[in-house]
C-alpha positions in Angstrom: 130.3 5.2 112.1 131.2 8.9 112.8 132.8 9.9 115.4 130.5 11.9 117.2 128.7 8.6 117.5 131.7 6.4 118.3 131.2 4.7 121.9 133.7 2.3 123.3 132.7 -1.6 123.4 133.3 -3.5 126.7 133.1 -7.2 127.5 133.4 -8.6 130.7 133.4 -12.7 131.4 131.8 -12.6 134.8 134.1 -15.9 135.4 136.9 -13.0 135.5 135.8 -10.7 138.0 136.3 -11.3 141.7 132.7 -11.1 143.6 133.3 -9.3 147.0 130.0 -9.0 149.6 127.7 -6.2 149.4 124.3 -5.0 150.7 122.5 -8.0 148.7 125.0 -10.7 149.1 128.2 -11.6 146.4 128.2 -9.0 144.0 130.4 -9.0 140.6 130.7 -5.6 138.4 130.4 -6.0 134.9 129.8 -2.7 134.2 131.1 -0.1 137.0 130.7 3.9 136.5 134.4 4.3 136.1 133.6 2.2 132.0 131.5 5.1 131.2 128.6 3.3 130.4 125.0 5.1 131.3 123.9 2.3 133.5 125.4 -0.5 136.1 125.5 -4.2 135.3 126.4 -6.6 138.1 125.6 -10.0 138.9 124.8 -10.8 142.5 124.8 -13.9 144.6 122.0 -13.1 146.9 122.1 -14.4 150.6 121.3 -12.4 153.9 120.2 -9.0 151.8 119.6 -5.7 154.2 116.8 -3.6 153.6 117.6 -0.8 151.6 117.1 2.2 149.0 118.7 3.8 146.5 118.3 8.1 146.4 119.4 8.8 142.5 119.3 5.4 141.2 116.6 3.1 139.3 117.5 -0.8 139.4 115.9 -3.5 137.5 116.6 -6.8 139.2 116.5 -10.4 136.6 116.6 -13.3 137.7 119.5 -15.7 136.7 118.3 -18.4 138.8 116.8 -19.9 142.0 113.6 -18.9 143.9 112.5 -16.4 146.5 111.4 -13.1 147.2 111.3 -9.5 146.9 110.1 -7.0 150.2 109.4 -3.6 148.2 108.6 -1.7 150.7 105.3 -3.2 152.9 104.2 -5.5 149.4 106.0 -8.8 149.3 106.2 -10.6 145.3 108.0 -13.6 144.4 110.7 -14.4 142.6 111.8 -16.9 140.0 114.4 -18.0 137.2 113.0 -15.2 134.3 111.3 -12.9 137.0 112.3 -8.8 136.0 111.2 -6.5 138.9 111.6 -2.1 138.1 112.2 -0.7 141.4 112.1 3.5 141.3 114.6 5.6 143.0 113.3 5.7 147.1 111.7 1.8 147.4 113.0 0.3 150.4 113.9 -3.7 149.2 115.2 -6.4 149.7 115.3 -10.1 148.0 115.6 -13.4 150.5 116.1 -17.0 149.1 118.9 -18.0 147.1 118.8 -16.0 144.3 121.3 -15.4 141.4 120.1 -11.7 139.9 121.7 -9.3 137.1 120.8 -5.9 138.3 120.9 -2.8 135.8 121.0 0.3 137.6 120.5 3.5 135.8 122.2 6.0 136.2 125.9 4.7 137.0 127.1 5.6 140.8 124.7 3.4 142.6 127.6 1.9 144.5 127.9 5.6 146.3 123.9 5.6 146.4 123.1 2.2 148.6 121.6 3.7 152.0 120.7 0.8 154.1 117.6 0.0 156.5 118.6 -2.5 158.3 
């Protein structure tokens, strides 16, 4: 590989990140802006979401596990174990049930872009 092509490698064991609560519920970064990567990676313990949008940042939402739903903005969809949702820049959501989710948010920085609802 050259080195105009080299990119760093990063693993993170979700087991060995602390989860603290967020907008959504328990969230753990697996990949945070400050790695460098293009994109987000976290994995979030939903419970008692707000309502809320994101200005400069796309987010795909995949279910881990559990059941429930999504609010994107007035349309309500449900949610299941396998379930991927795209939700542009600007959509007011939120999921309810007890969820376990990976989000990818694209581009990095969507922990300075959450602007809540509610």
């Amino acid at each position: 590989m050259s080195t105009a092509t080299a990119a760093r490698v990063l693993r993170r064991d979700p087991a060995d990140v602390t989860p603290w609560a967020e907008t959504c519920g328990q969230i753990r970064c697996l990949v945070e802006q400050k790695d460098g990567a293009a994109a987000e990676v976290h994995q979030v313990e939903i419970h008692d979401a707000k309502l809320h949008y994101h200005a400069r940042t796309d987010e795909f939402y995949y279910v881990i596990d559990g059941n429930g739903t999504m609010i994107l903005d007035s349309e309500e969809i449900e949610l299941h174990k396998g379930v991927v949702v795209y939700i542009p820049r600007g959509v007011k959501h939120k999921a309810c049930g007890k969820l376990t989710v990976l989000t990818v948010c694209i581009p990095a920085g969507v922990m300075d872009d959450i602007h809540e609802v509610e």
